[in-house]
N, C-alpha and C positions, 0 to 999 in steps of 0.2 A: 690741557692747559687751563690753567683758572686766572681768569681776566684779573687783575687786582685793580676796585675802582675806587676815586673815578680817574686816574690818570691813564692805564690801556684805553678807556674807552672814547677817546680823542679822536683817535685814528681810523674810525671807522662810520664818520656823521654820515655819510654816502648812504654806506650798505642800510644804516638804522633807519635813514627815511625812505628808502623803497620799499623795508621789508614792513615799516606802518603803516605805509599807502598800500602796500601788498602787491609792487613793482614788481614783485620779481620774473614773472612771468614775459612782461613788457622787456625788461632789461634783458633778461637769457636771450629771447628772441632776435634781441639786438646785438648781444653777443655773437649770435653765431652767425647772422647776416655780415658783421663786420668781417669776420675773419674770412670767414668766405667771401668775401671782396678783396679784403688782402690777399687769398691765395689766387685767387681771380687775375688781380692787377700786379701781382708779383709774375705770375707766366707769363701778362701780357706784354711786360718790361723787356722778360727776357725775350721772347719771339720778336718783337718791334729791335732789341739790342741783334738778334742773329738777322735778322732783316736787314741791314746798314751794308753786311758782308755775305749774306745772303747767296749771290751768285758766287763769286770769289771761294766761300768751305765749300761750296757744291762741287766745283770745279775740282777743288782740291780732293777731298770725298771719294771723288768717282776717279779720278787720276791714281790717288791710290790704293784703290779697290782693284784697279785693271791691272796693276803693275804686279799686287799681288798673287792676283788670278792666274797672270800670266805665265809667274816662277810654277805654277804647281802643286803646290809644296803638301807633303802626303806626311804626318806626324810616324813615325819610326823610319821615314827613307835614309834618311844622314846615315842612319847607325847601322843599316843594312847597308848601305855603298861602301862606308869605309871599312867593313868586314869584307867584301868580297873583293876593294881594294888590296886590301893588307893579303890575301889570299894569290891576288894575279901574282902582287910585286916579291911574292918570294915562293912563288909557284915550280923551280927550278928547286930549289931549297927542301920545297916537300916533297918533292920526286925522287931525292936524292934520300932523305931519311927514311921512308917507303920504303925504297927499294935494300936500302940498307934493312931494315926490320924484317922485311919479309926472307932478305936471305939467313937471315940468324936464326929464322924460325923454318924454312926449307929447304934451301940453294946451296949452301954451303957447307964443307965437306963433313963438320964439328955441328950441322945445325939443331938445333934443340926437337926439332919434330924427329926426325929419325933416330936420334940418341935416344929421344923419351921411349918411342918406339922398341927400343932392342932394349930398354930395360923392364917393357911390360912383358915382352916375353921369357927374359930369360925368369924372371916370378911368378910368370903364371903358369912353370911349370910344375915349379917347387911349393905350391898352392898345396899338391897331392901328398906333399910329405908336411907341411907346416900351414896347418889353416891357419893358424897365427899373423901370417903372409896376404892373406885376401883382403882383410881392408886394407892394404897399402895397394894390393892390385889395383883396387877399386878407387884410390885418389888418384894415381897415375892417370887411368881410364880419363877420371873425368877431369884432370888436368889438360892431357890429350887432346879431349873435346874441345874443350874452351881456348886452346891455341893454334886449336886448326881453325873455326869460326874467329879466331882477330887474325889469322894468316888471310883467308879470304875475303875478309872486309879491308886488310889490309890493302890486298891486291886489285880490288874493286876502287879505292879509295886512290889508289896510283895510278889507275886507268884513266881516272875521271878528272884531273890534273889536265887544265889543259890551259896551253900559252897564249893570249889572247892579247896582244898588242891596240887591237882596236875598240877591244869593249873598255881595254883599261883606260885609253883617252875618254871615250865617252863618259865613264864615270868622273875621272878630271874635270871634264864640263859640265857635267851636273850638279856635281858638290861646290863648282865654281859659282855658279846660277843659284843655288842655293846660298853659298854665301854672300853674295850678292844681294840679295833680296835682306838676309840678316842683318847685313851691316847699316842698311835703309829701312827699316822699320823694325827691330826687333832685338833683342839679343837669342832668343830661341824662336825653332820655327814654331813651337808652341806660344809665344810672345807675339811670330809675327801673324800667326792665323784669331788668335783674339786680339788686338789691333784690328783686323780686316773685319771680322765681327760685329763691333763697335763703329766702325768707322762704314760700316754699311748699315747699320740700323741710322747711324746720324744723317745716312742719305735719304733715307727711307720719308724722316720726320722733316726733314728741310723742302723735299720735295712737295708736301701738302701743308707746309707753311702758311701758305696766305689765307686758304681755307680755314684754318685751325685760330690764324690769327683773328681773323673777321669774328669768328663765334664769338672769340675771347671779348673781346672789347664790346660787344653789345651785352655778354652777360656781364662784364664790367659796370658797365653805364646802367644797365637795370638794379645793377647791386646798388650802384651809389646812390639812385634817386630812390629805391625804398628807404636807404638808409636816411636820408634826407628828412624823408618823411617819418620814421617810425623814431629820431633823437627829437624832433620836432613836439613831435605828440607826446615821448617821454617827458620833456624838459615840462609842458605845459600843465602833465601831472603831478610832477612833483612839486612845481609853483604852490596847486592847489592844497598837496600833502602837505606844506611848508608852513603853509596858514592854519591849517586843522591842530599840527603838532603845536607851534607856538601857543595859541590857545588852551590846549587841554595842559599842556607843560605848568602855563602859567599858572592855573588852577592848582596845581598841584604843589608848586611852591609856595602858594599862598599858605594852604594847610600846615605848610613845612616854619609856619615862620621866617617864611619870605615875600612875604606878600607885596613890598615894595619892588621886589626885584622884577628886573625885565630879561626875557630870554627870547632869542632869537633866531632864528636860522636861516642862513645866508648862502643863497644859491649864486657862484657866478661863472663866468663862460671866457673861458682862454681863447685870445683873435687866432686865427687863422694863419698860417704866413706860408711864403710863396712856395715851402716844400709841401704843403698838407694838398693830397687831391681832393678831399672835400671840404666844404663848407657848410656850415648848417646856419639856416634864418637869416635875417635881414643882417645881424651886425659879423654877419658870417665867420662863425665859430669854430675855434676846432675841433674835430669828431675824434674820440679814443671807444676802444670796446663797452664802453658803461656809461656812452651818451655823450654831450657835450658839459654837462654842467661838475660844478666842485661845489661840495655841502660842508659848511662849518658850522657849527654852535655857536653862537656868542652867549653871552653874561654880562646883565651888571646888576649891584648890590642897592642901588642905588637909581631912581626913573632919572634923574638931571647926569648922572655919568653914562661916558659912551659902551654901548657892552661891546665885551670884550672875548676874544677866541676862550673857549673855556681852560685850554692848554697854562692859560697865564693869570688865571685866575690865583690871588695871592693867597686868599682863605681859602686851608685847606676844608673845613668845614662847611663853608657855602659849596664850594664844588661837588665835594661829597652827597649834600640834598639833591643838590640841581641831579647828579647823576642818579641818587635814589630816585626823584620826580621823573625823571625819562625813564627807567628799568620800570616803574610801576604802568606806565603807559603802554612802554614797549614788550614788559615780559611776554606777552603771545606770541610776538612774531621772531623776539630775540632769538638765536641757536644757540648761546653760550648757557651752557647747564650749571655751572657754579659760579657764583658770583663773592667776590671778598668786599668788601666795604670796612673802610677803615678811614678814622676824624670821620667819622659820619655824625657826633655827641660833641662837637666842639663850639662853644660858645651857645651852649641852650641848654633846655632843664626844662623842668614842669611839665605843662601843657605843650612845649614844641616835643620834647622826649617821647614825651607819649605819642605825639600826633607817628614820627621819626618811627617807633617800636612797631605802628600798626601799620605803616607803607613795607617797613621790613616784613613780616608775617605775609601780606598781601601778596607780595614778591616770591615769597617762599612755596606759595600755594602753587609754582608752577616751576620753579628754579630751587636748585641748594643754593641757601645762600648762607655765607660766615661775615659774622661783625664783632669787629672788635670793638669794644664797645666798657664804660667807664660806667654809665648812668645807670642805675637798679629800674628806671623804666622804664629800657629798651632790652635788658637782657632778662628781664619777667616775662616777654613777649617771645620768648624762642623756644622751641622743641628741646633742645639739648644746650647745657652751661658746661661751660670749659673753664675750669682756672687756670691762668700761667702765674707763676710764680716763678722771682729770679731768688737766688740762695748760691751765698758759699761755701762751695767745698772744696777743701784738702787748698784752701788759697785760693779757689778758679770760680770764676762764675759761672752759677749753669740755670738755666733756665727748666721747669717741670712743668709738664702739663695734666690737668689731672681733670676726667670727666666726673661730675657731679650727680650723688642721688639727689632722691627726693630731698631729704632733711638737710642734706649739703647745701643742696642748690639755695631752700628758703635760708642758708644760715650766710651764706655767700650774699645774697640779694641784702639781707641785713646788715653786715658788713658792707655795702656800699651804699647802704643810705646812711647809717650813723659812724663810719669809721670803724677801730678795729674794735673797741667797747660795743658785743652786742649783747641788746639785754632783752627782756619778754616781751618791752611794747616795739621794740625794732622789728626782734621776730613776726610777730603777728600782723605789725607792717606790711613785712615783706611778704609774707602769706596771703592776705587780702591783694597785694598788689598782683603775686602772679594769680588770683584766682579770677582779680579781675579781669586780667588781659589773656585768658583763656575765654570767657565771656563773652570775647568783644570779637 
């Protein structure tokens, strides 16, 4: 992101005077005490909130923990009873198709074992006249095999068939019991054993409630009263910062041909009101994660006018120094690696341009920075010159941007100190100019 100043950098007077006091360190630490009391005093909400009803979910809790316990409930039994259900109630049914099966395959006078039988033999006599004939012996054979072993599983399988009138009630009552349990806490018994899960860990945490509560509310209370202390001490430093920065700012406007102007920085403290659990200092302030205070700029052009938020400052050129003047102070501790400056040349010339070109270079020695920029002795003062130029084509406007050599650049500088007529003493103007603020 590249700030474009000085209007982005409105929004940030807070962060700019800790990180020139070189707060930061103070503030993080404050950061994470707060939070950590918010998470502190957010459980201890809740625990004091389940504390109201406290006995009442325990009760309920353990009521249906036991009720759960009670059903049994074993994850695959449903699907195992109502198989060996559906098996009683037409146990008459498989007895009958059994015994049918097995007579077609033995019993009966057409039945396929004996028929398979007289047809292995009468082929596997004619084997000795038509080898041709032996692999069909040979499927027979192992057709044979394989319908005598389903005739005996057959028969094993109808043996094992048995009428059981009173286990089939029993299973009626246990799918009942189970349903039962379903319909009160669950839609599966997979449903209702995680339910019971949960709702016995919930007992678990309710039961050491008031222990758990007590710790809370004293590491509470510890939180708060460092916090007390360490926005305290914050606030007190940045007072200090506040007087350091106004000072050096001011100096620095002066150079800028602002030497009348006043700048300001204005620390103040939002009350307290009856939802905030702390208070900080005597006028009992409200506490946020970056202390109690709020930093503005102010400005004014003028020592007899009131200054003013810099946001509303009307000249865009006075805002523009005033933000040059602070970047020049603040670039060590700033993190914004590009800076734009634009009307930073508006309403000056001469000896302010100059003064203007050498706080830009100054600036640069630690940040990229881009100006746009009108005056031939602020743009003598830069590493690299940019033309724009607007031009029409095909009807449309278009704007080119075109990086400048050596001979461009001084022919460019002269072009803005005489207009578009340049001539040998411009040139050499412009030469001396940037060789002087290379110099400097």
């Amino acid at each position: 992101m590249l700030p474009l100043h000085p209007a982005d950098l409105v929004q940030t007077h807070l962060d700019l005077l800790d990180a020139f006091g070189a707060l930061g360190i103070l503030r993080e630490r404050l950061r994470q005490r707060y939070q950590e009391w918010q998470t502190a005093s957010a459980e201890l909400r809740q625990r004091r909130e389940t504390a109201r009803d406290r006995a009442a979910r325990l009760e309920h809790c353990r009521r249906t923990v036991e009720e759960i316990d009670a059903g049994r409930l074993r994850r695959g039994e449903e699907d195992e009873l109502r198989d060996e259900r559906r098996r009683l109630q037409n146990a008459e049914r498989l007895v009958e198709g059994a015994n049918a099966a097995y007579g077609a395959l033995y019993d009966e006078p057409n039945a396929a074992l004996p028929q398979l039988g007289r047809a292995r033999a009468a082929l596997r006599d004619l084997v000795r006249v038509d080898a041709a004939l032996a692999s069909t012996v040979q499927a027979l054979d192992q057709a044979a095999a394989e319908l005598d072993e389903a005739a005996r599983t057959l028969r094993g399988y109808r043996e094992g068939i048995v009428f059981d009138p009173p286990r089939l009630e029993e299973i009626e009552r246990r799918l009942d019991e189970i349903g039962r349990v379903k319909r009160k806490h669950g839609e599966s018994v997979e449903a209702v054993l995680a339910a019971r899960d949960e709702l016995a860990a919930e007992l678990e945490a309710l039961s050491r409630g008031d222990g758990d509560q007590a710790r809370l509310a004293d590491r509470a209370e510890r939180l708060r009263t460092e916090l007390q202390t360490r926005a305290g001490d914050l606030s007190v430093r940045r007072e200090q910062v506040r007087e350091r920065l106004e000072r050096l700012t001011q100096g620095e406007l002066a150079e800028l041909d602002l030497d009348r102007a006043v700048f300001r920085v204005r620390l103040t403290q939002e009350p307290a009101t009856a939802e905030d659990d702390i208070r900080v200092g005597a006028g009992a302030w409200r506490l946020g994660p970056r202390g109690v205070d709020q930093v503005e700029f102010l400005f004014s052009a003028n020592p007899g006018e009131e200054p003013k938020p810099l946001a509303r400052i009307a000249s865009g050129g006075e805002l523009s120094r005033t933000m040059l003047a602070l970047k020049v102070i603040l670039a060590a501790t700033d993190a914004v690696p590009i800076l734009v400056f634009d009307e930073v040349d508006v309403g000056i010339g001469g000896k302010t341009a100059d003064a203007v070109g050498r706080k830009l270079r100054q600036v640069a020695r630690q940040r990229q920075v881009l100006c746009v920029t009108h005056l031939p002795q602020i743009a003598s003062y830069a590493e690299h010159h940019l033309r724009v130029e607007k031009r029409e084509e095909a009807g449309r406007l278009a704007t080119q941007v075109s990086a400048l050599a050596k001979t461009e650049r001084v022919r460019e500088v002269a072009r803005m100190l005489g207009g578009e007529s340049v001539t040998d003493s411009s040139l050499q103007h412009a030469l001396e100019l940037i060789n002087a603020a290379r110099g400097r």
